[in-house]
C-alpha distance (Angstrom), angle and dihedral (degrees) to the residues before:
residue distance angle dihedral
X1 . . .
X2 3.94 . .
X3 3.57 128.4 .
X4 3.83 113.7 -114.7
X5 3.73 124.4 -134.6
X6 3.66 96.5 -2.6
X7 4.20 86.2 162.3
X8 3.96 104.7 158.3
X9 4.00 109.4 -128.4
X10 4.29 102.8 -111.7
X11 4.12 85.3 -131.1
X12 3.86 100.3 56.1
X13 3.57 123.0 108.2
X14 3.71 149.6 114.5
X15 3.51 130.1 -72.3
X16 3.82 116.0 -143.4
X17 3.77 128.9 -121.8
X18 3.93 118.7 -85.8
X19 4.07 86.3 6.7
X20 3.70 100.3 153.7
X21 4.17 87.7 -142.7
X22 4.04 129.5 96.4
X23 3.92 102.9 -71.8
X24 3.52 116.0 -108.8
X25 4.03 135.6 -160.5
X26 3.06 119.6 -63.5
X27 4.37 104.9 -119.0
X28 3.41 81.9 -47.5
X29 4.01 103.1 157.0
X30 4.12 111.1 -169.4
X31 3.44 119.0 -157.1
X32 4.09 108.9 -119.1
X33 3.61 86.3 -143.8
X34 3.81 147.6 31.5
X35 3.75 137.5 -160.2
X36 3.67 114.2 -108.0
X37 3.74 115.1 -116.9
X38 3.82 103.4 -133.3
X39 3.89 115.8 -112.9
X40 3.89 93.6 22.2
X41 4.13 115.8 110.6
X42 3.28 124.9 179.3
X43 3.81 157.2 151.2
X44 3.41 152.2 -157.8
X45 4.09 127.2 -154.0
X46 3.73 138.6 158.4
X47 4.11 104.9 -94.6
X48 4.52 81.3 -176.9
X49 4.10 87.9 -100.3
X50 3.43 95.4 132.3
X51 3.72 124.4 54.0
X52 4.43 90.2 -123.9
X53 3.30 97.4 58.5
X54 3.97 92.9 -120.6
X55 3.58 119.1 145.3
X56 3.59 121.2 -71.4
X57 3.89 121.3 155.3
X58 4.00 112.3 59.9
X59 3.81 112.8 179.0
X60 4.06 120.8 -158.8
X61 3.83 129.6 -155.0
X62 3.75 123.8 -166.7
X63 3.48 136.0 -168.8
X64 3.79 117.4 -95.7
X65 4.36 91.4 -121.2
X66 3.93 78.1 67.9
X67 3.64 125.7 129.8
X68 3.89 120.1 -163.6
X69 3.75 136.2 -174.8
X70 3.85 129.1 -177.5
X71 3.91 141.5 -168.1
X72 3.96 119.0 -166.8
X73 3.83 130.3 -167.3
X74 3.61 120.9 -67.0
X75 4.02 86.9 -136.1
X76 4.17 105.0 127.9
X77 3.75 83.0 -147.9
X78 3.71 92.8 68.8
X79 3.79 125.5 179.3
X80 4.02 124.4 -109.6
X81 3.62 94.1 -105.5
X82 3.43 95.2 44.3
X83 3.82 85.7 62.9
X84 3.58 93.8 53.4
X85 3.57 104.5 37.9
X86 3.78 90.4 60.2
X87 3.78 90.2 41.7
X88 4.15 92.0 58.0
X89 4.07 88.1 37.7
X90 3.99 88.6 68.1
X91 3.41 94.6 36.1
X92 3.85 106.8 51.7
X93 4.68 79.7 36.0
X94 4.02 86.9 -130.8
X95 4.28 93.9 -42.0
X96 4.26 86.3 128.8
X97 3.40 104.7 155.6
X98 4.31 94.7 172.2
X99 3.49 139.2 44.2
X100 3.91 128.5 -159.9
X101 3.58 125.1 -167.2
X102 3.93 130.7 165.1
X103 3.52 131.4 170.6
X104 4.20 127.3 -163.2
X105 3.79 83.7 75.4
X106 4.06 137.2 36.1
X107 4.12 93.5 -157.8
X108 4.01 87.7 -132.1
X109 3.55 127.6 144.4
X110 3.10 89.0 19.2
X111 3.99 111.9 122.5
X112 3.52 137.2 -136.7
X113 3.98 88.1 -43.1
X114 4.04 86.1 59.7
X115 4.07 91.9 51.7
X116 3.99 90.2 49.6
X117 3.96 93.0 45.7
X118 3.75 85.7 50.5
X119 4.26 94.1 49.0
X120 4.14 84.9 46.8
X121 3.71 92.2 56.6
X122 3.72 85.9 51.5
X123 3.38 91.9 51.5
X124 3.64 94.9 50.4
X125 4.13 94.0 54.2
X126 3.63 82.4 55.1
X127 3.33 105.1 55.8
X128 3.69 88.8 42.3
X129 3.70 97.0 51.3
X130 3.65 96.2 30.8
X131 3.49 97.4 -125.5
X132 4.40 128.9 118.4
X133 3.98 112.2 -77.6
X134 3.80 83.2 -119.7
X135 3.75 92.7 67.6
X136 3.61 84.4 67.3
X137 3.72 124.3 92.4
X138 4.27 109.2 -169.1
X139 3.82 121.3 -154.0
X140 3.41 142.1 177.3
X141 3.99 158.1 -175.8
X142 3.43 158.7 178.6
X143 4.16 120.8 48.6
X144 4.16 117.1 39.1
X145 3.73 110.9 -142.1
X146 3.48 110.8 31.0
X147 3.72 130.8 101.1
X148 3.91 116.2 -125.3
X149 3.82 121.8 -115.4
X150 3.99 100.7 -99.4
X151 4.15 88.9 -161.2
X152 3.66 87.2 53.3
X153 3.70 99.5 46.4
X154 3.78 91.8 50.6
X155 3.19 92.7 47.5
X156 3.80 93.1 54.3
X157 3.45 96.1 47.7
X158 3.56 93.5 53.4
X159 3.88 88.3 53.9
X160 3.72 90.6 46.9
X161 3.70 99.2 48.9
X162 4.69 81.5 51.9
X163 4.05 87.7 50.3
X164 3.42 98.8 50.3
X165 4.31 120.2 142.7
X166 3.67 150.4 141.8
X167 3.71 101.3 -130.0
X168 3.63 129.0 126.0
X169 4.27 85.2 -116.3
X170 4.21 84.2 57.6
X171 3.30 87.8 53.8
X172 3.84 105.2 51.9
X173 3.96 84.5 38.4
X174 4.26 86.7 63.6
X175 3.70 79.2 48.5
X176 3.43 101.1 56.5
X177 3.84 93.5 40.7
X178 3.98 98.1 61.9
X179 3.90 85.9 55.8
X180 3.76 125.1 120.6
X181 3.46 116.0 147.0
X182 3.78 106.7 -1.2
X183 3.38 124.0 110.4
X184 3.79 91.9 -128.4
X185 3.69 157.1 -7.8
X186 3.72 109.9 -66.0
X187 3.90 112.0 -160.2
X188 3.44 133.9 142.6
X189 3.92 136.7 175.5
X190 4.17 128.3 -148.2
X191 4.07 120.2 -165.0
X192 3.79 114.9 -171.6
X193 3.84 116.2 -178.8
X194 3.70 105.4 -118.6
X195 3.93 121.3 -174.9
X196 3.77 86.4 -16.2
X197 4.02 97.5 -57.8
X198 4.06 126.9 94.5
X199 3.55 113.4 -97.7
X200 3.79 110.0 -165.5
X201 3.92 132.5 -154.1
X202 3.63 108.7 -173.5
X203 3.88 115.9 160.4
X204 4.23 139.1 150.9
X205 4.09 132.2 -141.6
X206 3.89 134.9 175.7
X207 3.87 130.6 -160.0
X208 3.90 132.9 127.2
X209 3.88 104.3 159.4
X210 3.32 132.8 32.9
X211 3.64 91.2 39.9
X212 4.09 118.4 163.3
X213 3.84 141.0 137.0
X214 3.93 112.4 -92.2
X215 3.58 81.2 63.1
X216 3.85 125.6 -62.8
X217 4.04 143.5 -129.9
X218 3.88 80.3 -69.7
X219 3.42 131.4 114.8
X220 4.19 116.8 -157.4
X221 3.93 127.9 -173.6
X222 3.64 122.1 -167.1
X223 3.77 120.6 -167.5
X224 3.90 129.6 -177.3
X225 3.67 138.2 161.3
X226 3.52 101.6 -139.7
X227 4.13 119.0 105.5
X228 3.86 109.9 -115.1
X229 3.76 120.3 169.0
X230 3.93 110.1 -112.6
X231 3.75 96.1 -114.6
X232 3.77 99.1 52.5
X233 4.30 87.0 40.6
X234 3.95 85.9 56.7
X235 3.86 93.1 45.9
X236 4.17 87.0 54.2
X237 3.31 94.3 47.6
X238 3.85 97.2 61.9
X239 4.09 85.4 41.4
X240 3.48 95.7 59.7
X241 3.72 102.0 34.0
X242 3.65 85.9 57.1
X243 3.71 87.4 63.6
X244 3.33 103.1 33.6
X245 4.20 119.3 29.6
X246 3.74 89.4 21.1
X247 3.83 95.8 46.7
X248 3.93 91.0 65.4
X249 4.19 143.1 77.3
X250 3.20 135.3 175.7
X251 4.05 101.9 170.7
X252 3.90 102.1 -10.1
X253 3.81 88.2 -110.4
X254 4.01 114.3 136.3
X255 3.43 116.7 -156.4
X256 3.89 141.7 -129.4
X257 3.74 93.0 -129.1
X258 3.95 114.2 30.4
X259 4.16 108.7 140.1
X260 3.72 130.1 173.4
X261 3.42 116.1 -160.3
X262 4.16 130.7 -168.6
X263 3.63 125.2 176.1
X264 3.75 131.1 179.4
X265 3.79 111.5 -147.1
X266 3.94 89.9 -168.2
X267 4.18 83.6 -155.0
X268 4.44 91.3 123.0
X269 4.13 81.2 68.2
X270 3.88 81.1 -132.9
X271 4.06 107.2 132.8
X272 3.69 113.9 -158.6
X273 3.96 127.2 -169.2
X274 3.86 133.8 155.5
X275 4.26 89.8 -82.8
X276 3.78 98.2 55.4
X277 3.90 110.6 111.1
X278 4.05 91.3 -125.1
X279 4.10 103.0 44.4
X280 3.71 91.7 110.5
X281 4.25 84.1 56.6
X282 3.73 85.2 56.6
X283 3.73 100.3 46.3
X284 3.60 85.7 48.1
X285 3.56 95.5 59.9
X286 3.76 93.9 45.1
X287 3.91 83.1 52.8
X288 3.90 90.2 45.1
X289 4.11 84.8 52.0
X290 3.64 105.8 35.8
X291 3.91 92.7 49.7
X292 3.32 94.5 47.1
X293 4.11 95.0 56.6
X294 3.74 86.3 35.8
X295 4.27 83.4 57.9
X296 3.67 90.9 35.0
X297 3.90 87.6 62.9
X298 4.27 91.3 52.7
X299 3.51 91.0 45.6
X300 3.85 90.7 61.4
X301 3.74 95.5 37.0
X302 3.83 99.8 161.3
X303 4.27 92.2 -92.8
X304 4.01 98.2 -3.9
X305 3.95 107.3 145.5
X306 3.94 86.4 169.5
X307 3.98 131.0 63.8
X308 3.53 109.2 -156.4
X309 3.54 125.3 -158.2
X310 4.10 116.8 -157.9
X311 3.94 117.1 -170.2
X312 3.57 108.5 178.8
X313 4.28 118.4 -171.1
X314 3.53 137.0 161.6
X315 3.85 98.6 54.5
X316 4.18 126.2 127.8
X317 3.46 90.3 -118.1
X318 3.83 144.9 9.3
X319 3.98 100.9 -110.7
X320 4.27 85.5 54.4
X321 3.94 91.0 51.8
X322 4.24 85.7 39.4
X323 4.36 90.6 48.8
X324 4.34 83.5 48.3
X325 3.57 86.6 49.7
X326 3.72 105.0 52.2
X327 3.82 92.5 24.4
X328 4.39 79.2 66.2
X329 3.42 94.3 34.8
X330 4.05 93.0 52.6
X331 3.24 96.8 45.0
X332 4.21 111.8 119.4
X333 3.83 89.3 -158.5
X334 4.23 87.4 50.8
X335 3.74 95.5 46.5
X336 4.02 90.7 45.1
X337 3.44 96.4 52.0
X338 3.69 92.5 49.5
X339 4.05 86.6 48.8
X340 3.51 91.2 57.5
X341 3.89 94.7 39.4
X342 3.53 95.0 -118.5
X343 3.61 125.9 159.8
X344 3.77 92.6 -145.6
X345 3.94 92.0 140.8
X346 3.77 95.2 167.3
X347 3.40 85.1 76.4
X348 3.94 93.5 59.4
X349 3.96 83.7 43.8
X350 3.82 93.3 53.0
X351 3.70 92.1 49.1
X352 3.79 93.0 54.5
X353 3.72 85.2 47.9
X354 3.86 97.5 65.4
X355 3.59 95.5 35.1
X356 3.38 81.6 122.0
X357 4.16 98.4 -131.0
X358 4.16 104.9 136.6
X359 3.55 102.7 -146.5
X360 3.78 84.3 65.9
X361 4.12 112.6 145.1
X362 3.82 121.8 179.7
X363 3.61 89.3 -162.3
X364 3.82 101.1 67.8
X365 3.85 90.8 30.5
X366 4.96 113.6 111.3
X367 3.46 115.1 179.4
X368 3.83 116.8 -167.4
X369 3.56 131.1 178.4
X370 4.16 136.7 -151.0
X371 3.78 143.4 178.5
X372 3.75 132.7 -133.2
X373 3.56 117.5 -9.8
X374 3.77 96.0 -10.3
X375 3.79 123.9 -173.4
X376 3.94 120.5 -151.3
X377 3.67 90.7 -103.4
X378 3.79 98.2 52.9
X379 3.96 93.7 53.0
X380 4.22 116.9 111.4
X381 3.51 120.0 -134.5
X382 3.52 123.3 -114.8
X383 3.65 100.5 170.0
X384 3.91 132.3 14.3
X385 4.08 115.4 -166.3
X386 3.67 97.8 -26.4
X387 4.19 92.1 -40.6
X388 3.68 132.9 116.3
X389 4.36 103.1 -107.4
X390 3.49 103.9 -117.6
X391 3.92 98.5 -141.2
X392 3.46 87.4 54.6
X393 4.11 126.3 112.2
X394 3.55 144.5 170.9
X395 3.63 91.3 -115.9
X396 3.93 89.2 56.8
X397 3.82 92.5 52.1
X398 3.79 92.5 44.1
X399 4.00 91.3 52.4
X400 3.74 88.4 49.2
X401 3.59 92.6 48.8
X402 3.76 97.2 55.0
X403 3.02 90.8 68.6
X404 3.74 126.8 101.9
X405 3.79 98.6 -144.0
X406 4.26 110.4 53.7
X407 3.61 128.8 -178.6
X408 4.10 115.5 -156.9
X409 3.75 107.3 -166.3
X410 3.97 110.6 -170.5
X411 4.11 124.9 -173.4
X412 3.96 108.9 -163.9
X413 4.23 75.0 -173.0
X414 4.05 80.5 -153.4
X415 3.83 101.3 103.7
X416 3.83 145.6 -6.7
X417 4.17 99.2 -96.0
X418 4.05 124.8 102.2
X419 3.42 135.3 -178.5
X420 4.36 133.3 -165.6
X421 4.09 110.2 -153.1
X422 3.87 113.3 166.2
X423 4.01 135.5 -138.1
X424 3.43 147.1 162.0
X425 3.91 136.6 -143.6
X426 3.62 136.4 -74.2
X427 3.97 114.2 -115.6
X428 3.47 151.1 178.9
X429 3.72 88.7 -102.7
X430 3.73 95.2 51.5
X431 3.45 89.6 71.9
X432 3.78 102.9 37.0
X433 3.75 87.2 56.0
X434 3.95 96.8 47.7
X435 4.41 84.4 46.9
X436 4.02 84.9 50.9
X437 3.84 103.9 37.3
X438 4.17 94.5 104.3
X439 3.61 94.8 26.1
């Protein structure tokens, strides 16, 4: 398998710790280009949502062979086209045939009113594309509590449904129009050789705040041109968000909106199911994909300067290592130390400590740390069974923690499960951008 198109972006880079400028992703390198997933058009145009005039409507078609699975946010205060979409996802039993997506507002909070607006701008992609309104799944970002301008969205969809294409420039145009606060596009394609023909994965997300397990304020949209029945594509879906979307945190917020979205355009001819000799090569590509967008949402964490890498082992089950994990990874006294480069490790050792998991036992517990890219072997002990490691020193942590790539490796030494979730640091900018974000 070999990762298609993998071209890094000539602006991205990392911004460093207690820079005064705008933050910027952290060695997050953004393909300029993806492969087109055949039977997928699309488009993405300014509908006047947001206040700059950048694009924020994108419309999707797909072919009617197309299977289509979804999972939403786990939020109880769920956003209007949330509602809907998984309404019209059980009624038309994965036959989705359209996809709607605007950002400059997430049409939550917003009442009965909201749910209508949403089940109008369904209607409207079906008339356009001459397909049922329940082939239509709505979404939506950016401001809670506001209703969205109906002339505007009509308008944009109209315009969409005129500039609709399947070139790599359509593509990165959807990309750009689900964007709120990230820096830039995130997209990324996957090709995996499957009986001897090019299967492609190509497939676009935003998020930057508001980033937590249970989904996030992220949107994510998967597309591939193999043929997989609907029932298996919906059981892959939750298997790889779990290790992907749900595996990361920026601020431990969950969102009203978050959506994943992966559709099968069956257009390669190439049928896939659990019994064919190369379904692991598939799953590994949706891995390769999904992790990667999942990553590419940490790495622009609205004001991260550090990626942090949290491998958790040793724990009686996977959701224990997982709550370590994220209870470290959400920790404002954690990220602010790494911010500021400081080698305050008691901090990472206190958050492990009310993790809350009851078998807990500081006696069997190592934590080590690394920079970069890390392997297992290059790691430095900071604590062996319960006990201070005796090679360790401040000026080791500190060098480690200048860096702006970090890898936390944790052993509960209780069990034989792990678990890898993903976040970044708290900053300056992180709150400067939160203050601003309706201003």
């Amino acid at each position: 398998m070999s990762l298609a198109h993998a071209v890094p972006v000539k602006n991205s880079s990392s911004a460093t710790a207690n820079s005064d400028s705008a933050a910027m992703p952290v060695n997050l390198d953004v393909p300029d280009t993806v492969s087109p997933v055949g039977g997928v058009s699309l488009a993405g145009v300014s509908a006047g949502l947001k206040r700059d005039g950048a694009k924020d409507l994108v419309l999707v078609s797909l072919p009617p062979e197309s299977s289509v699975a979804a999972v939403f946010t786990r939020n109880a205060y769920c956003a209007a086209p949330v509602t809907v979409a998984r309404e019209h996802l059980g009624l038309a039993n994965g036959g989705i045939r359209a996809l709607l997506i605007n950002s400059g507002g997430a049409n939550a909070a917003t009442g009965s009113e909201g749910v209508a607006n949403a089940r109008e701008h369904c209607d409207e992609v079906a008339s356009v594309l001459g397909i049922s309104p329940q082939q239509v799944l709505p979404f939506s970002t950016g401001v809670i509590g506001e209703q969205l301008p109906a002339k505007k969205m009509l308008q944009g969809i109209a315009a969409a449904s005129q500039a609709m294409g399947d070139s790599a420039q359509h593509w990165l145009d959807a990309a750009r129009g689900i964007m709120t606060t990230d820096t830039l596009p995130k997209q990324f394609s996957v090709v995996v050789q499957i009986d001897g023909r090019p299967i492609t994965l190509s497939g676009f997300a935003k998020g930057s705040g508001m980033i937590q397990p249970n989904m996030a304020t992220m949107l994510a949209y998967v597309f591939t041109d193999a043929a997989v029945d609907q029932t298996l594509l919906r059981e892959c879906l939750a298997a790889v968000t779990d290790r992907s979307f749900n595996s990361i945190t920026v601020d431990g917020d969950t969102s009203t909106n978050d959506s994943c979205v992966l559709a099968a355009t069956g257009t390669s001819g190439v049928v896939l199911d659990r019994n064919h000799k190369q379904w692991r090569d598939f799953q590994k590509a949706l891995d390769d994909i999904f992790i990667w967008l999942a990553q590419s949402l940490v790495r622009d964490g609205e004001g991260a300067s550090k990626f942090i890498t949290i491998d958790v082992k040793g724990g009686r089950s996977t959701a224990d290592c997982r709550q370590v994990g994220l209870t470290v990874g959400n920790s404002p006294l954690v990220k602010t130390a790494f911010f500021a480069s400081d080698a305050n490790l008691g901090r990472i050792i206190m958050a492990i400590g009310r993790s809350g998991i009851d078998y807990l036992d500081i006696e069997e517990l190592s934590l080590r740390l690394g920079s970069g890219n890390s392997t297992d072997g290059e790691l430095v002990d900071v604590l062996v069974k319960g006990q201070p490691a005796t090679n360790y020193s401040d000026e080791i942590g500190q060098a480690i923690m200048q860096s702006s790539e970090i890898v936390v490796s944790i052993d509960l030494g209780m069990g034989s499960s792990q678990w890898t979730c993903w976040a970044c640091d708290l900053s300056h900018d992180y709150v400067s951008i939160n203050a601003d974000y309706r201003s």
